[in-house]
LUMKE-733196 format. One record per residue: y, x, z of N, C-alpha, C in turn. Coordinates in steps of 0.1 Angstrom, whole numbers, plus 2048, in hexadecimal, padded with zeros to 3 digits. Example, Ala and Ser with C-alpha at 12.3 -4.5 7.8 and 13.67 -1.06 7.14 Angstrom:
2
7C788484E7D387B84E7DF88484E7EA8808477F588984780088184F
END
This chain:
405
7F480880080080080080C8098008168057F482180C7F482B8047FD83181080583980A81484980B80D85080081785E7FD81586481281586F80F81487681C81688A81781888C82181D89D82281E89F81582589D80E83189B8008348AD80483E8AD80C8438BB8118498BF80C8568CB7FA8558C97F085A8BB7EA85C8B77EB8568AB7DE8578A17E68618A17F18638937F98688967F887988D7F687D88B7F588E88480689388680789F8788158A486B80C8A586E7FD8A985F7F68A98547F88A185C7FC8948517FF88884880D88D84C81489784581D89C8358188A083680A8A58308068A982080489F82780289481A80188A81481188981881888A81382888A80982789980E81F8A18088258AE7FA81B8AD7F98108A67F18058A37E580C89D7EA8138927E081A88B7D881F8927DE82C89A7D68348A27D282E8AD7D48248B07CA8208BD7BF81A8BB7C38108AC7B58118A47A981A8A47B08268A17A883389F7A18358A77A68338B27A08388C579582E8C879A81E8C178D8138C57818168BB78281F8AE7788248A776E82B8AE7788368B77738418BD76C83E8C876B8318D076782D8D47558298D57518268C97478258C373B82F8C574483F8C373E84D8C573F84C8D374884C8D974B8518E873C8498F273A83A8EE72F8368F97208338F17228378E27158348DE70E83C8D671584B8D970D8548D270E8618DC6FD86B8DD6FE86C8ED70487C8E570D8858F471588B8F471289290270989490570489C91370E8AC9147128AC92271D8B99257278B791C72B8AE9187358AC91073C8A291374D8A291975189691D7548879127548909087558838F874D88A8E97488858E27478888D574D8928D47438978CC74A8A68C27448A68B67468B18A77408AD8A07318B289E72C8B78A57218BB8AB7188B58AE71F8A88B871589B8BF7128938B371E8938AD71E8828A671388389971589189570B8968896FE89788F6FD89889A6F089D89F6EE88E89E6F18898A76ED8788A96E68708986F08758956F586E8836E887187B6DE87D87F6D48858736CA88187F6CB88088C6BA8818906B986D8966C58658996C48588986BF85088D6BA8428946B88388886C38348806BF8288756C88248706D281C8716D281487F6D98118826E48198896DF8238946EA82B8956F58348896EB8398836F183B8726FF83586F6FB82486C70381D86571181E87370E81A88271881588C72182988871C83688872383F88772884187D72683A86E72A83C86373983186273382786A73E81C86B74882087774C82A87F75082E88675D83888175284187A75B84F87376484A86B75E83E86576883A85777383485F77382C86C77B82486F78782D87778283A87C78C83F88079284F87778D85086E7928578627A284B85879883D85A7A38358517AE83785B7AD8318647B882B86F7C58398757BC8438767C28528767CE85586C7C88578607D18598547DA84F8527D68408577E08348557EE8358607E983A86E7F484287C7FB8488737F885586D7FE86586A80685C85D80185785280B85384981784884E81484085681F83985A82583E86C82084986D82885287B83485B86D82E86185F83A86585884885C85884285184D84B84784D85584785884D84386385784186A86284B86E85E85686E86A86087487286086586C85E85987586085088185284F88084985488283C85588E83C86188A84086C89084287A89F84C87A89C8578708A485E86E8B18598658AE85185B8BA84A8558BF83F85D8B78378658B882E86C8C78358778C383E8768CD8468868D984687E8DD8468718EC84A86D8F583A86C8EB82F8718F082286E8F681D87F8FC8158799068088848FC80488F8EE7FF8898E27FB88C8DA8068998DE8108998DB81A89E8E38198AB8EE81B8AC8FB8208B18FD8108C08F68058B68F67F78C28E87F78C48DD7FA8C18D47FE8C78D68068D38D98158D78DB81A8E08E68128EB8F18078E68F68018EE8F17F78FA8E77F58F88DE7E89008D47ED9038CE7DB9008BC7DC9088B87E39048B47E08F78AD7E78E98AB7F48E98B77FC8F08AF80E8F38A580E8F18A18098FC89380C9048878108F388C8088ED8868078DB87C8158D988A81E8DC88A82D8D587D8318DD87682D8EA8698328F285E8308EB86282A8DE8528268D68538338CC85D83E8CD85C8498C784E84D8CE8558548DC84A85D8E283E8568E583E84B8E482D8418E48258478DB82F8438D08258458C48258558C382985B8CC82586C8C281E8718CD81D86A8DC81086F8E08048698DF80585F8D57F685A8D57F38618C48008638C37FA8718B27F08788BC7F78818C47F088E8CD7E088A8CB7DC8798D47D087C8DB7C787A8C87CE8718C17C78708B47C38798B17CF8898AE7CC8958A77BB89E8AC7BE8978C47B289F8C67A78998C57A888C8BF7978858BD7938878AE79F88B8A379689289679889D89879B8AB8A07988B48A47898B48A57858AE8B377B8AC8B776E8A98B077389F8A776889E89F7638A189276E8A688C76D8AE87F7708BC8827728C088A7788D08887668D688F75E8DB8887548E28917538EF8957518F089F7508F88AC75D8F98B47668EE8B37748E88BA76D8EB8C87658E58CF7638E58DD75E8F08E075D8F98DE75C9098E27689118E37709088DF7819108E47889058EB7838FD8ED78C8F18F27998F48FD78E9019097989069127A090B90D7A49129047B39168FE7BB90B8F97B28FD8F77BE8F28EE7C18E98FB7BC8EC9077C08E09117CE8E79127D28F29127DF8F79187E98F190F7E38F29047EC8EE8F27ED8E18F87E68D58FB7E58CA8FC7EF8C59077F08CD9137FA8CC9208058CE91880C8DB90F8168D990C81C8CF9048118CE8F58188C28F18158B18FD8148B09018168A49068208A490D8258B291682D8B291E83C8B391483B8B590C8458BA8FE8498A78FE8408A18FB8458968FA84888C90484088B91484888A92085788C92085989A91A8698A491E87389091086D8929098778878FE87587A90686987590D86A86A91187086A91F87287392387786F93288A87493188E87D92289D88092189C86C91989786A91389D85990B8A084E91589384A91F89184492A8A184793389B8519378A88539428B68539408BC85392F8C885292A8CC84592A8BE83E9258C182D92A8C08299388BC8359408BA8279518C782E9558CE8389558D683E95A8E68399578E48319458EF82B9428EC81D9488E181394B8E580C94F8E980795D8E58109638E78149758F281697790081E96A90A82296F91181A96A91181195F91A80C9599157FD95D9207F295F9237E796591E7DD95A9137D69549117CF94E9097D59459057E09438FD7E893B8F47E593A8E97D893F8DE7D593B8E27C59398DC7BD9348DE7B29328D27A89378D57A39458C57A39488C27929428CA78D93E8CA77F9378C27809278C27909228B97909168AF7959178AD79992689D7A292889179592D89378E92388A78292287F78491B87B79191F86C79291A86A7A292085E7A79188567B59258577BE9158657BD9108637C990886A7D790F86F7D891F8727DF91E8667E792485C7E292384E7E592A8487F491A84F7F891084B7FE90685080D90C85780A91585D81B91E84D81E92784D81192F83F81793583581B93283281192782481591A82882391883082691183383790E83084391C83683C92783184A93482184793681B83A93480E83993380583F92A80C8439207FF8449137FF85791880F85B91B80E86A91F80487092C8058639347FD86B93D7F186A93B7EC85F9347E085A9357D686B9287E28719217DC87C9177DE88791F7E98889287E68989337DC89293B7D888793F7C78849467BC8899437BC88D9367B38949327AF89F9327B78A99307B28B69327B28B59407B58AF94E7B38B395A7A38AF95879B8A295278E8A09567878A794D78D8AF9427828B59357808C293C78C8CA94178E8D793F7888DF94C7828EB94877E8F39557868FB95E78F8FC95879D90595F7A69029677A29069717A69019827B490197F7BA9099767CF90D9727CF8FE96D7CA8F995E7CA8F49557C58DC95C7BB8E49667BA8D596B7C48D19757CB8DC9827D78D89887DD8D19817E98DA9787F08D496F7F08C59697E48C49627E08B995C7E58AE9627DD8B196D7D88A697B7E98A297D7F08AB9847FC8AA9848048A39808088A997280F8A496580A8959607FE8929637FC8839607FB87996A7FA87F97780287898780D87598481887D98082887D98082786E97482586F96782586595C81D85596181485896780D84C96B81184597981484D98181D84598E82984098683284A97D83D83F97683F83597383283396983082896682E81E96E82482197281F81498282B81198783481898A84481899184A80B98C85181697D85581197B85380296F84880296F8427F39658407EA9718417EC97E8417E29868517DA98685A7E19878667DD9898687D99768677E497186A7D79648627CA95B8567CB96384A7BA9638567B096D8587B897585E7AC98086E7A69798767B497287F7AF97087E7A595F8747AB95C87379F94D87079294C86479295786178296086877896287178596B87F77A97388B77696588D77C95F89877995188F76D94C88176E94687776594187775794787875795387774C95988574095A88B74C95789B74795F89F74194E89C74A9448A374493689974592E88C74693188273D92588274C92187474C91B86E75B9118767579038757638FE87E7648F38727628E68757588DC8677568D586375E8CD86C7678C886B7738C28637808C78677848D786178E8DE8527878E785177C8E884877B8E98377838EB83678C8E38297918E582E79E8ED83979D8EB8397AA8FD8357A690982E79C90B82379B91781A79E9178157A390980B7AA90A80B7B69098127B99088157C790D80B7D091F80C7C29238077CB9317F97CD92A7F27C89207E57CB91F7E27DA91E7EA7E09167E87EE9137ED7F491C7F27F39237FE7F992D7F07FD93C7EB7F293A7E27F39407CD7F89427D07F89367C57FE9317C68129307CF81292B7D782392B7D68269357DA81E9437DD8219507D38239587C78189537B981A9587B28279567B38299457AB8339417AE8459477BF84494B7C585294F7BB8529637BE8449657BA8489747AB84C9747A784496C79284596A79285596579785B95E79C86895A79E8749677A787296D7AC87897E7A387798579B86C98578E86B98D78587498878187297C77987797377C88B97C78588E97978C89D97C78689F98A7888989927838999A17788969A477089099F76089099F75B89E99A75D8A09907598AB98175A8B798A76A8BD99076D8C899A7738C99A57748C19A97758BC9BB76D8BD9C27668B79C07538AC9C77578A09CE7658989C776A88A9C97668809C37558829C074E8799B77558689C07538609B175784F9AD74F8499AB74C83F9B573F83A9B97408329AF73182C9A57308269997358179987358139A77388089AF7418039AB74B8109B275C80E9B17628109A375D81499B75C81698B75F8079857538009887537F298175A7EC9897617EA9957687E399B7777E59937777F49957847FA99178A7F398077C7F797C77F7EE9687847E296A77A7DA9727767C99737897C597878D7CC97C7987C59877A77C697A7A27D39707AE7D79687AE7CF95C79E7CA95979A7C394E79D7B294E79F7AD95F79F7A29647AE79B9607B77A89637C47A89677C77A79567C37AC94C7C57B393E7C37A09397B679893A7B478E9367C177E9397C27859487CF77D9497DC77B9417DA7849457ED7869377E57849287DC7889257D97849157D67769177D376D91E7D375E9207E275C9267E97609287F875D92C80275D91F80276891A80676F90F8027649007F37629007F175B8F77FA7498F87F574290580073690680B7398FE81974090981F7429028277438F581B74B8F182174B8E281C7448D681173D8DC80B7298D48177238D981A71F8E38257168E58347198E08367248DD8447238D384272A8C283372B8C08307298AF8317388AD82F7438B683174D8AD8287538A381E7518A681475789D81674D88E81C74188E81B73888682673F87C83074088584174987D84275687E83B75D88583C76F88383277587C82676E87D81877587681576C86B81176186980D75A86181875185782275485B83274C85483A75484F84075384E84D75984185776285185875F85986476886385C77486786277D86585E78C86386979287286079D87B8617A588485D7B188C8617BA8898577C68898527C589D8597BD8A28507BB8B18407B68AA8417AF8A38307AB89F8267B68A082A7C18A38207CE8A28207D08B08227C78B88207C68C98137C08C980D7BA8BB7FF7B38C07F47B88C47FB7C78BB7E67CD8B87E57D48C47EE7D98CC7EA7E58D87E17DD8DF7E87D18E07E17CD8EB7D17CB8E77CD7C68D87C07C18D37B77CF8D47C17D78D17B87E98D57B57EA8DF7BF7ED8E97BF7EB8F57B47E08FF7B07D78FA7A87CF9027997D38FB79A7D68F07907D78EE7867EA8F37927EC8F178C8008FA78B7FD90B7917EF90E7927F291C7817EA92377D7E09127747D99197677E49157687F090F75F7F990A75980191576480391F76580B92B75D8019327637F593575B7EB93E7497EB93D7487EC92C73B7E892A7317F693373580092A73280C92873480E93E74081694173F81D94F7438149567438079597407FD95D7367F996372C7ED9577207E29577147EC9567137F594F70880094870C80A95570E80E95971681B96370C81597070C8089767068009806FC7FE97E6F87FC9766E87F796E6E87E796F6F47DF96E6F37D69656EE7CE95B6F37D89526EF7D793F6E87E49386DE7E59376D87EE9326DD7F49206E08009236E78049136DD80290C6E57FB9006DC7F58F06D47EC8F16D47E38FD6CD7DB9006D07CE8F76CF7BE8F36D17B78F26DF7B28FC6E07B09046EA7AF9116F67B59096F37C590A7007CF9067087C98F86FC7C58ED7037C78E67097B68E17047AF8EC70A7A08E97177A18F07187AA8FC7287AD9017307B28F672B7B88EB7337BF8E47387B28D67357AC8D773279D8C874A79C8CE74D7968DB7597928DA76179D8D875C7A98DC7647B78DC7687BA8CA75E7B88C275C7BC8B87627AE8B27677A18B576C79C8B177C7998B077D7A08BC78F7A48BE7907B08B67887BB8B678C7C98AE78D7BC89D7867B989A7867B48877947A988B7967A08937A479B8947AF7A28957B17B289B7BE7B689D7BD7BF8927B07C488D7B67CA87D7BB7BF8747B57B28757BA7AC8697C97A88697CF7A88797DD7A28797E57B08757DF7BB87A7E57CA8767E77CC8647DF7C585C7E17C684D7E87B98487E87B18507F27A584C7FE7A884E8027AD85E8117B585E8187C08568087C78548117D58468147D083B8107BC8378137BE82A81C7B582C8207AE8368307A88358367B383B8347B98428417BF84A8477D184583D7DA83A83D7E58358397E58278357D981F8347DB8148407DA80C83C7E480484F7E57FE8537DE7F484D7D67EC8517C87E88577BE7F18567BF7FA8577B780E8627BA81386F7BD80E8797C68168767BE82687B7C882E8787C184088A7C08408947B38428A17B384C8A47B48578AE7B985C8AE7BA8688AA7AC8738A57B488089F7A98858A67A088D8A67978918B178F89A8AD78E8A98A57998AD8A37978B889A79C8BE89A7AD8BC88A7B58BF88E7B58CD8817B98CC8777BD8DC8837C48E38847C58F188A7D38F88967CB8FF
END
């Protein structure tokens, strides 16, 4: 698909959002390798396992790794081509009017779907590392350090953008408008300190280096208490606007936002644990495991049944997805369908199977997996519905009357 270009006015940072869509896709591909193809002394797939698996498995495993690679080879290159775009897009975007009242208001917050989307480039880059690059995991310990800095590289942009917005609105007298924060888009600042910590979580639970796991550990404490912090007070303050003057029918699917916000947040703590079991001897009882999922997963279904009301009762999927009104917030849908669906992967997997539950590959397992696999085929299809109204360049996108933030 040939994509719009020079959109100027018309272009949002939301459209970031479709780059980060891509690649979480990629991650729910990777999923697939991560719990169903075995990987012994190894904390994920490499290309080592997956080939091994791939030549001495049946044909069914065959086809589920064949249908894996393709899905996160597609969804990869679909991130990286529209992560270009966008910076080429963002950058003309910055010489306009559009630009200049952006940074005046809510809407800042916007510019946080930069660093979202370029640390969830990071973890994409290390899962086709991983799996195409062979004998990658024999040097790994020299790329965890590479990996601290770039994420911390991008921390340093998300926490100078964030703080230029909380700092103007704290000082200046009317600087937030809490009568338009009628929805949880400012909840796209937290998603971003989440997705950072949740990728410095990882080298603390992958890595052997007592220097290399402090840090880690550390650096993704500091990002993930933020979030928790601060997404408390801005859930509470979007609520309270929501309540007082009705959700905005447009921002609308920023309540689903906490899905991912949440899932990220799960996976960085299960990660920290992960670290302190692995080289502490602060083993996590399998118990507290499925509780720990069960309670994030519980909380995740709420708001996707809150979230969905909602936004049946003021038509948006009728006028934003399936109608003629175009808004690049609509790329708020898929995190969450990613998102729920990697978070119920965990549940199945180090959860129900972890307890002895559900026995892996059983009939059980894979009838849990029929609704999972029916949300992943719905959030790709609304993902190729929105690229072809909202980026097809026949399609010009106008400015929006009322983004997220």
């Amino acid at each position: 698909m040939r994509l719009n270009s020079n959109l100027r006015e018309g272009y949002s940072p939301l459209f970031f959002l479709a780059a980060l869509g891509n690649g979480g896709l990629s991650v729910a591909f990777f999923m697939f390798l991560m719990f169903m193809t075995p990987h012994q002394g190894q904390p994920i797939p490499t290309y080592e396992t997956w080939t091994a698996a791939f030549h001495q498995g049946g044909s069914l495993m065959q086809w589920m790794i064949l249908f894996a690679v393709l899905g996160i080879v597609f969804f990869a290159a679909n991130h990286i081509r529209l992560l270009a775009w966008n910076v080429r897009e963002f950058l003309a975007f910055k010489t306009t009017e559009a630009f200049r009242r952006l940074r005046s208001g809510n809407t800042e917050t916007q510019l946080m779907a930069i660093p979202l989307t370029f640390a969830m480039s990071i973890n994409v880059g290390f899962i086709l590392g991983a799996l195409f690059v062979p004998g990658l995991w024999t040097v790994v310990e020299y790329l965890f350090p590479a990996a601290l800095f770039a994420f911390g590289l991008v921390g340093y942009f998300a926490l100078a953008i964030y703080g230029d917005f909380f700092t103007r609105i704290l000082t200046r007298k009317g600087g937030f408008a809490c009568a338009q924060n009628n929805n949880l888009g400012q909840m796209v600042s937290i998603f971003a300190f989440a997705m950072i910590g949740v990728g410095l979580a990882a080298p603390a639970a992958m890595s052997h280096t007592g220097a290399t796991i402090a840090v880690a550990y550390i650096a993704s404490t500091f990002f993930i208490a933020a979030a928790v912090l601060l997404g408390l007070i801005k859930l509470t303050l979007g609520f309270r606007a929501m309540m007082e003057h009705g959700a905005g029918a447009e921002t609308t699917p920023t309540i689903w936002i906490v899905i991912p916000i949440l899932t990220v947040v799960g996976i960085a703590i299960y990660r920290l644990n992960m670290a302190l079991a692995h080289h502490f001897d602060a083993e996590w009882a399998a118990g507290s495991i499925f509780a720990f999922l069960t309670t994030l997963f519980a909380i995740q279904l709420l708001f996707g049944l809150l979230g969905y009301g909602v936004m049946k009762r003021v038509g948006y999927f009728a006028r934003f997805v399936d109608g003629p009104e175009k808004s690049p917030g609509a790329y708020t849908l898929i995190c969450p369908g990613v998102a729920l669906f990697v978070a119920g992967n965990f549940l199945v997997n180090a959860g129900l199977v972890n307890i002895g539950i559900v026995e892996k590959f059983s009939a059980a397992y894979f009838l849990l997996y029929v609704p999972l696999l029916i949300l992943l085929a719905v959030t790709i299809r609304t993902m190729f519905k929105l690229n072809g109204k909202l980026l097809k360049a026949d399609r010009p996108v106008g400015p929006s009357a009322a983004a997220a933030g």
